[in-house]
C-alpha positions as a printed Julia matrix, in Angstrom:
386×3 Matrix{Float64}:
 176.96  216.92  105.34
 177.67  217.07  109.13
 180.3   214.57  110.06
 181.4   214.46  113.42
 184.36  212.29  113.64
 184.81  212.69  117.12
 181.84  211.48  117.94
 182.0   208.99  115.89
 185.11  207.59  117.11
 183.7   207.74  120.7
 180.53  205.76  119.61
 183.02  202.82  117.84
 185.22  202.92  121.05
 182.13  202.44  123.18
 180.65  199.48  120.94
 184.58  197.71  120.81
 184.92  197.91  124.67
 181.33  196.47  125.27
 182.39  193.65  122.81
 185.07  192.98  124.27
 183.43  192.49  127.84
 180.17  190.43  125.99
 183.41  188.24  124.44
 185.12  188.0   127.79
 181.43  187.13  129.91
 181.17  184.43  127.69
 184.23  183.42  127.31
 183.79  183.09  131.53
 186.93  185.8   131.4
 185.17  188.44  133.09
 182.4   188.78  135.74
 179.34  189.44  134.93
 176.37  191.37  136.5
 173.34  189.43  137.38
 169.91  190.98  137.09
 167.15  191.05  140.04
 165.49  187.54  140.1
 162.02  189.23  139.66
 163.16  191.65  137.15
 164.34  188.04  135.09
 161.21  186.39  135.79
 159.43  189.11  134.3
 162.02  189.04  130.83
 161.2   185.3   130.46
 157.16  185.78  130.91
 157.5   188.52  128.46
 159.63  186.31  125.59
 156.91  183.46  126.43
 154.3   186.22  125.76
 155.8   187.31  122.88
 156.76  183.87  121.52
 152.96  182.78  121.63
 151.62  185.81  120.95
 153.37  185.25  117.14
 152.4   181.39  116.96
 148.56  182.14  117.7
 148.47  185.32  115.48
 150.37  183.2   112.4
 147.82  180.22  112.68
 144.52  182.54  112.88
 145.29  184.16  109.91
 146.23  180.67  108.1
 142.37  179.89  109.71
 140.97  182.65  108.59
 142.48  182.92  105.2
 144.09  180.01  103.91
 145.34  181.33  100.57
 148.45  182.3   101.21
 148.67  184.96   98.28
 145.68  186.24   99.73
 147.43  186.48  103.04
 150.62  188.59  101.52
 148.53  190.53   99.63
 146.79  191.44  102.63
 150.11  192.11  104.49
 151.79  194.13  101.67
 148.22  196.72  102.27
 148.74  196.62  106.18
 152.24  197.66  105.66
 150.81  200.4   102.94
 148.46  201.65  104.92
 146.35  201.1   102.42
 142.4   199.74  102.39
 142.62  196.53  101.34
 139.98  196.24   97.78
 136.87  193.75   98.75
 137.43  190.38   98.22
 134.41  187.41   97.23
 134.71  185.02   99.57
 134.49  181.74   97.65
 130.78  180.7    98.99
 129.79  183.73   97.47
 130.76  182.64   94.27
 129.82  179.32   94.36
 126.45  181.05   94.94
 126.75  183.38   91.87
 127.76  180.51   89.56
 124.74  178.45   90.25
 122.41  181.74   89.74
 123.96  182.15   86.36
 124.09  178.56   85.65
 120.25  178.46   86.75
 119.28  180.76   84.44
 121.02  178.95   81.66
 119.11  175.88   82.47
 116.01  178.19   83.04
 114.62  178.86   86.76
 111.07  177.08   85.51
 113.19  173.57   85.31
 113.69  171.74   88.62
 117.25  171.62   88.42
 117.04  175.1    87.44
 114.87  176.71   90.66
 116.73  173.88   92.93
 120.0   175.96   91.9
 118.01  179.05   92.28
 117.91  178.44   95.9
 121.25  176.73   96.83
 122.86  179.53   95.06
 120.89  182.16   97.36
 121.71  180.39  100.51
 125.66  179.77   99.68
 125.88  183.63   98.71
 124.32  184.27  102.34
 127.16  181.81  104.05
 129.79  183.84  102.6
 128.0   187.11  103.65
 128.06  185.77  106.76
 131.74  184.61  106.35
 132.92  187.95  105.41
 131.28  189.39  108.34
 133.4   187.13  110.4
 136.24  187.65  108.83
 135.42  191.65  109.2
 134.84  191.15  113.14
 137.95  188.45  113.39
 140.31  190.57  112.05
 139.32  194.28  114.38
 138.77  192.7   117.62
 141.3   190.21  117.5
 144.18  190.07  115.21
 144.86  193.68  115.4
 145.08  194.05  119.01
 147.75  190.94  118.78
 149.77  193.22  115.74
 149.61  195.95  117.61
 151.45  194.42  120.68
 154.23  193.02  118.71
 154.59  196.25  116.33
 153.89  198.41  119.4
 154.42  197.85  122.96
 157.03  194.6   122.05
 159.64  197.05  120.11
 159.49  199.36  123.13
 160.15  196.62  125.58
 162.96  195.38  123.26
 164.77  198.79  122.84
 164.55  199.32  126.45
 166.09  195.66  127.65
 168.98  196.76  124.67
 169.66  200.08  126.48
 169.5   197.84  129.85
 172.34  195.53  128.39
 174.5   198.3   127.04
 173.86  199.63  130.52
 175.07  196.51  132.38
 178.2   196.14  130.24
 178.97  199.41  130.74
 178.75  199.02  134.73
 181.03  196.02  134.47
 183.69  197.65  132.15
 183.78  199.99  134.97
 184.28  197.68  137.83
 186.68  195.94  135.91
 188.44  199.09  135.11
 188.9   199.92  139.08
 189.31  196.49  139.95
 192.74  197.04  137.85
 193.35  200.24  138.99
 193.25  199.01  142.44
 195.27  196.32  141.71
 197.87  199.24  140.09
 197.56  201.36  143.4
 198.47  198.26  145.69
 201.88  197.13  143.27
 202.96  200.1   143.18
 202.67  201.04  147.42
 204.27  197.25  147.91
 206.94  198.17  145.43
 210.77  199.18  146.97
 211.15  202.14  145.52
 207.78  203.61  146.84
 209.12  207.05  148.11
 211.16  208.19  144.49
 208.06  206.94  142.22
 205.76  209.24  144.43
 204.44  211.13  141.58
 203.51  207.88  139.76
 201.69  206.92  142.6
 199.4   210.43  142.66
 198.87  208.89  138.98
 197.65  205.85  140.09
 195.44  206.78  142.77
 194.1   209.7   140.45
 192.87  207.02  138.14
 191.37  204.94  140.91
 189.57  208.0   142.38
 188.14  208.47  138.77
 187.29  204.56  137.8
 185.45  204.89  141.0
 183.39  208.17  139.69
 182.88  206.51  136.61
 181.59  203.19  138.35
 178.76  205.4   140.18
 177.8   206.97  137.48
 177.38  203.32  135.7
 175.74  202.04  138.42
 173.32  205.0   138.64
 172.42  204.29  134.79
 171.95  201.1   134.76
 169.53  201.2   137.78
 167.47  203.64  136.39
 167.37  201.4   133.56
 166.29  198.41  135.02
 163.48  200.15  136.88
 161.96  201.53  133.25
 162.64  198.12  131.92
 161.0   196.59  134.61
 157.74  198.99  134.4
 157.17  197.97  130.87
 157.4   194.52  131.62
 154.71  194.84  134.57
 152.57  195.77  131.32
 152.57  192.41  130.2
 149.88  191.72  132.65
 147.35  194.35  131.17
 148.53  192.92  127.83
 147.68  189.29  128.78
 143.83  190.87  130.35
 143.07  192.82  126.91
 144.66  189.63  124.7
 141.85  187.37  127.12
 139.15  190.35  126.38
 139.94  189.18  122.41
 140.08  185.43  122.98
 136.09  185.97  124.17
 135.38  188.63  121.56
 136.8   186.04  118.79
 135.23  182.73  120.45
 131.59  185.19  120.26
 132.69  186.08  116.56
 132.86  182.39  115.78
 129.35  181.38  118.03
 127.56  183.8   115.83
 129.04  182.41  112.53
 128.58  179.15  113.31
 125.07  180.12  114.45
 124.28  181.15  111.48
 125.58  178.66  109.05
 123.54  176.21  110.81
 120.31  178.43  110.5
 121.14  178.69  106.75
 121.35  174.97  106.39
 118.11  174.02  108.28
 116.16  176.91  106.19
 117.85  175.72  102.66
 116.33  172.02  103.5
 113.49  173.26  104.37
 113.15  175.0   101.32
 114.67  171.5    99.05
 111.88  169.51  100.85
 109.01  172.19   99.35
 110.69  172.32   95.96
 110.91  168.38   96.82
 107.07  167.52   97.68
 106.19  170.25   94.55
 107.26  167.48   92.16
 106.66  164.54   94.11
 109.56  163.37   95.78
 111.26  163.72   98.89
 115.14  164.54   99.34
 114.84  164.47  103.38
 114.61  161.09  103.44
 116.88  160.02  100.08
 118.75  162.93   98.51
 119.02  165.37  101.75
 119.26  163.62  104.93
 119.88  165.62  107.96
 123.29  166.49  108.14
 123.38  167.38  112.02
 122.6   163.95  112.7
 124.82  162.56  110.4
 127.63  164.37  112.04
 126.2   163.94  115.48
 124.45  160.86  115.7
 125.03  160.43  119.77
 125.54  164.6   120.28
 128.63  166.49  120.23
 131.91  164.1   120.41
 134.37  164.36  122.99
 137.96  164.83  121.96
 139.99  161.69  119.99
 136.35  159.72  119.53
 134.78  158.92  116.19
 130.94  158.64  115.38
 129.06  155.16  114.88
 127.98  154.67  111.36
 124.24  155.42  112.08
 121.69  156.66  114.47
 118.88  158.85  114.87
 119.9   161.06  117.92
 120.54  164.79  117.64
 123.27  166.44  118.55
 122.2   168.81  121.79
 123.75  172.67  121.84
 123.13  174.21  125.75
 120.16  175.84  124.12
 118.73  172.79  122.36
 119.65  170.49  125.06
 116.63  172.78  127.3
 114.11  172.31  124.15
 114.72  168.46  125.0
 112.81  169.15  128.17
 108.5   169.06  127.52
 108.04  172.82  127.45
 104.7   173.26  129.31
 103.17  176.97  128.91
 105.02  179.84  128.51
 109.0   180.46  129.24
 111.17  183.0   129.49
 114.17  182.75  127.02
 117.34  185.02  127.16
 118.35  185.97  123.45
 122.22  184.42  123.01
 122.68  186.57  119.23
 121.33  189.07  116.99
 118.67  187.77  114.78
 116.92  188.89  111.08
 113.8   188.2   110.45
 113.63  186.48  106.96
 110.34  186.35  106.61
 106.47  188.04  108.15
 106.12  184.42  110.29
 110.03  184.79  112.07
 110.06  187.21  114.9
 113.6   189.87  114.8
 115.85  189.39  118.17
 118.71  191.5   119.5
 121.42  189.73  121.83
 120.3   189.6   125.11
 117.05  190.43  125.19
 114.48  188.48  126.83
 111.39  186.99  125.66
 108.79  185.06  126.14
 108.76  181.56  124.48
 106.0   178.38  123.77
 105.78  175.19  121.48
 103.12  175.2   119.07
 101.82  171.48  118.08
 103.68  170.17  114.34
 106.29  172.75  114.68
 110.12  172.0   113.77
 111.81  171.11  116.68
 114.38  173.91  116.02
 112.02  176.36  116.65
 110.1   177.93  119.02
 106.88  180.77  119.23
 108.14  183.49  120.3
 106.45  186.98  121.68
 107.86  190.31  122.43
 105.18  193.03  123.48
 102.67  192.67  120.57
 104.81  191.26  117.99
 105.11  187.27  117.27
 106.74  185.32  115.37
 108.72  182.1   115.02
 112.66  182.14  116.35
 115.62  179.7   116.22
 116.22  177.51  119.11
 119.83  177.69  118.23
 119.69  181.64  119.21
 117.94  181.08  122.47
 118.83  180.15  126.46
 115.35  178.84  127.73
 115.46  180.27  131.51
 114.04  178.84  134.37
């Protein structure tokens, strides 16, 4: 094994005497050498950065997956490097018990074909949850690891190497400060002319606590202008981090989006199984959940909703379906959309077509036409145009 004690005893001797300065700054012993106002401001925007940067990334993934053994497992396969085995999400198999409880039952039996379709439409919420999760996790908490695993451990080495740097520039001003000091005794002292060789000493060592001090000073200067590069960076960090805030907040629209198609097309479906047997669950055993939870539209923060009424909560889109629509519109496409059926019409985000109301039809949808093809489309996907 290669040991190189002399080098090792010049590391130690390096690391004691920038102790003992970091003891002495402290201790208000020792001067200390303050950095360029800017070059601060841009330290304490980058801690703030990184500070936040660790808050928001720990409370997505509690949002995203609260299990918290899920959440280390997880971790412990980042860390592997290894792909991470597919996990049900739980509406998934909420949806697979009631298939397999249906068919216990028997699918012929109401209960039995009511849990027949529940069961398909919670399996389609957590396809659609996994997706989110999928498109959470790639366009926003991994550009948020990869800053603090990435560019933050180069910013912290290099603001290290800046304060070795600095307490090596003020070890050697101190150093010549006493050397000076040394020099002026000695020229002031009575005996000046028989301790001349002494004094060649003394202003030797000066001469070379001065070399030493440029060469510190040159250092250290560099360093603070590499430091300060990579701290610039925090800007384009802060534009790509906003470039994820949008991607996520369009992750979550789309969800969202489609949860709330789900819903409306699962009561749908309970009010046919519904007037198939003679009863109706819209109006006793399924009311309309939207209105429930919105029964004035959307709340405004630290409100509560009445205990009934019959208004609708109003998206942008559906807030323009309020309107009469008269003839045909123009409607921009907000999100992807899958035909479920031959009387829905397919869309693609931001595509435009052409939109009318047909007489009797669910107020959450409209006609739509695109070239030849026609078909029914969710109002919920849709930003009627002018």
């Amino acid at each position: 094994m290669d040991f190189n004690v002399k080098k090792l005893a010049s590391g130690a001797g390096v690391f004691f005497t920038r102790a003992v300065q970091f003891t002495e700054e402290k201790l208000g012993q020792a001067e200390k050498t303050e950095l360029d106002p800017h070059l601060e401001n841009l330290i304490a925007r980058a801690d703030c950065t990184k500070n936040w940067t660790e808050k928001i990334l720990r409370q997505t993934e509690v949002l995203l997956q609260p299990n918290p053994s899920a959440r280390i497992e997880e971790f412990i396969y980042d860390k592997l490097e290894k792909k991470l085995p597919s996990r049900t999400t739980n509406a998934e198999l909420l949806g697979q018990y009631m298939l397999d409880a249906s068919n216990e039952f028997g699918q012929g039996t109401p209960y039995g074909s009511t849990l027949v379709i529940v069961g398909e439409y919670q399996k389609r919420l957590g396809s659609a949850e996994r997706e989110f999760l999928q498109t959470s996790a790639a366009t926003f908490l991994t550009p948020l690891r990869n800053f603090l695993e990435g560019d933050w451990r180069t910013i912290s080495k290099e603001r290290r190497l800046l304060e070795n740097r600095r307490l090596d520039l003020d070890i050697c001003k101190t150093r010549l400060k006493k050397a000076k000091q040394a020099e002026a005794k000695a020229a002031a002292a009575p005996d000046f002319q028989e301790t001349r060789p002494r004094n060649y000493v003394l202003s030797a060592s000066a001469s070379a606590a001065e070399h030493e001090l440029r060469v510190a000073q040159t250092e250290f200067d560099r360093q603070a202008e590499v430091t300060r590069l990579l701290l610039e960076g925090i800007s384009s960090t802060h534009l790509n981090h906003q470039r994820c805030l949008q991607d996520f907040a369009e992750a979550q629209a789309t969800y969202y989006a489609q949860c709330h198609h789900y819903m409306h097309e699962l009561q749908r479906e309970l009010n046919k199984c519904a007037n198939a047997v003679g009863t109706s669950y819209q109006s006793a055993a399924c009311p309309d959940p939207v209105s429930a939870a919105f029964p004035s539209g959307p709340l405004s923060p630290g409100t509560t909703a009445p205990a009934s009424s019959s208004n609708k909560p109003k998206t942008p889109a559906m807030e323009q379906t309020q309107l009469p629509i008269t003839g045909t519109r123009k409607a921009k496409v907000l999100y992807d959309y899958d035909a479920h059926d031959s009387t829905e019409l397919s869309l693609l985000a931001d595509e435009l077509i052409t939109v009318y109301t047909v007489p009797g039809m669910d107020p959450d949808w409209l006609f739509g036409e695109r070239g030849n093809e026609k078909g029914k489309v969710p109002v919920t996907y849709l930003e009627l145009l002018s």
